[in-house]
C-alpha positions as CSV (number, residue, x, y, z in Angstrom):
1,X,-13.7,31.8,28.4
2,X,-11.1,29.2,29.9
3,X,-11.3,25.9,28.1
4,X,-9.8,22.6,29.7
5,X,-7.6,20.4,28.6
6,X,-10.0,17.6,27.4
7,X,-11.7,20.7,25.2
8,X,-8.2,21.8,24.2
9,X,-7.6,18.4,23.2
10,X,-10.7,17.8,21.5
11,X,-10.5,20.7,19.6
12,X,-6.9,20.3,18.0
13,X,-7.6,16.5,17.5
14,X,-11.4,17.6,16.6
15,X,-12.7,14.3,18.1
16,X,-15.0,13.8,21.1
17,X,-13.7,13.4,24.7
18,X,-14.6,10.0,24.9
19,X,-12.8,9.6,21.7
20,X,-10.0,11.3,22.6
21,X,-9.3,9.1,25.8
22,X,-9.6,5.9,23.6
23,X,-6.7,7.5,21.3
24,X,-5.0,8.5,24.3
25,X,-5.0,5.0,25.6
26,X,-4.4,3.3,22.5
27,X,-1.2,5.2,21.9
28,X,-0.2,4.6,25.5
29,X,-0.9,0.9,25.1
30,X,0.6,0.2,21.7
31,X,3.3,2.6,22.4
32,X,2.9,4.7,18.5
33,X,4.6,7.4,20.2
34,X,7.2,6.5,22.3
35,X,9.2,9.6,22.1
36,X,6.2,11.4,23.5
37,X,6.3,10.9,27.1
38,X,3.7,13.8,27.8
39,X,1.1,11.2,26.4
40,X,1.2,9.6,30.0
41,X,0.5,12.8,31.7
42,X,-2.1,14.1,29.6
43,X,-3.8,10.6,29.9
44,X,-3.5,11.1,33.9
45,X,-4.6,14.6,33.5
46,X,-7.8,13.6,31.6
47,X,-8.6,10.4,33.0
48,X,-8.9,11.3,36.4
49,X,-12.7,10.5,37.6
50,X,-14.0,13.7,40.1
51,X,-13.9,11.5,43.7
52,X,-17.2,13.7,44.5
53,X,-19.2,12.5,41.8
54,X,-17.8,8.3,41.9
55,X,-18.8,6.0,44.4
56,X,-15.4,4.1,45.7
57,X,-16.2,1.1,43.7
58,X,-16.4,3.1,40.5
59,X,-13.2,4.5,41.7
60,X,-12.0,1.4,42.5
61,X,-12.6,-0.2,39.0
62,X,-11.6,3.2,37.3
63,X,-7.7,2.9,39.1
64,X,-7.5,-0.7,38.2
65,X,-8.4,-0.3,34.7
66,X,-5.4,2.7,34.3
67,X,-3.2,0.1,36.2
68,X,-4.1,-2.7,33.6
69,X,-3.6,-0.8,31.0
70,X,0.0,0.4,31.8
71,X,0.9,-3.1,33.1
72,X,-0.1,-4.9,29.7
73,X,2.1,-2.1,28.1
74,X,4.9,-3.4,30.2
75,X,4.5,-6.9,30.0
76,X,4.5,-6.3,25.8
77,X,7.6,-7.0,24.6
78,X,7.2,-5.7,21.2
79,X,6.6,-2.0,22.5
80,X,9.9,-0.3,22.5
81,X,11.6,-0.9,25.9
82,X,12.0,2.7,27.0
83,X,8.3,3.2,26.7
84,X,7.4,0.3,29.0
85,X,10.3,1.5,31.3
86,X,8.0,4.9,31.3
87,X,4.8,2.7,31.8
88,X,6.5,1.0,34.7
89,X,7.6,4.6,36.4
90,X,3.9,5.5,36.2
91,X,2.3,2.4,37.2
92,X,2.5,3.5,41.3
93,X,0.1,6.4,40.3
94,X,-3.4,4.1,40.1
95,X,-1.8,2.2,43.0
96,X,-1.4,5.0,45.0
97,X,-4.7,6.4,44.1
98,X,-6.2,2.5,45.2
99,X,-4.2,2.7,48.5
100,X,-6.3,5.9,49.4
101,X,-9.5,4.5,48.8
102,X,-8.7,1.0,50.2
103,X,-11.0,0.9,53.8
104,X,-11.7,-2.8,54.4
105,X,-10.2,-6.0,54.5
106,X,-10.9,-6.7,51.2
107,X,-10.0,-3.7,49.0
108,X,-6.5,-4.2,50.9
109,X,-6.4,-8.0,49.5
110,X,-7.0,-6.4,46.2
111,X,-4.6,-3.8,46.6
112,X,-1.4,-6.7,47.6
113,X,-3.1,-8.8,44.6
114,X,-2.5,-6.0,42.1
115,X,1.0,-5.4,43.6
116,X,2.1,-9.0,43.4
117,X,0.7,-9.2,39.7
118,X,2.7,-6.3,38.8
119,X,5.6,-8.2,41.2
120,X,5.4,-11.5,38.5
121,X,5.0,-9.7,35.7
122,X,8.2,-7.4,35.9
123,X,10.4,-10.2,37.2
124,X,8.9,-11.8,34.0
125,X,9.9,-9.4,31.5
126,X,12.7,-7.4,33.2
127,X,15.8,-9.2,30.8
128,X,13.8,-7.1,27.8
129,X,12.9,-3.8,29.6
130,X,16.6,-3.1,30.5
131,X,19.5,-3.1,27.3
């Protein structure tokens, strides 16, 4: 029998899949491995909600949490610079994924907010992300 990823995970790890996604996003966040840049894809690869089973506002939240979470990892300036550089290359996925989903006035306001936060924050922190 074919296991997936999250029980291939699991089982080398031998934590839960719950668990497993917290450790995922901790390392992503705090950058403890940032010579592993398959961290960012497995994290995608298992934290990708089934769009049959998630209303659009659980999706909604769901994007905007992964795009938090790689934006903060950007902004931190004590992460080293080539992961938040790898963050920043990965941060148009959850946008993307928020564009598709966006069908009224106001997810679109939402949308342009996100953008314009992610805007600031780079033009904040872009003398440390480039040496």
């Amino acid at each position: 029998m074919k296991q997936s990823i999250t029980q291939q995970v699991a089982n080398i790890t031998g934590i839960s899949d719950n668990l497993s996604l917290e450790v995922l996003r901790d390392k992503i966040r705090f950058g403890t491995e940032p010579d592993n840049p398959a961290l960012i894809r497995l994290w995608f690869s298992l934290d990708s909600p089934n769009p049959y089973q998630s209303s659009i506002s659980q999706l909604r939240q769901h994007h905007e949490e992964q795009f938090k979470l790689l934006l903060e990892t950007v902004a931190d300036e004590l992460i080293p610079a080539h992961w938040r550089c790898l963050c920043l290359d990965n941060i148009y996925k959850p946008l993307c994924s928020l564009q598709k989903i966006s069908n009224d006035e106001e997810s679109e306001l939402r949308l342009k907010r996100l953008f314009n936060e992610l805007s600031i924050t780079t033009r904040y922190v872009e003398h440390s992300l480039y040496y």
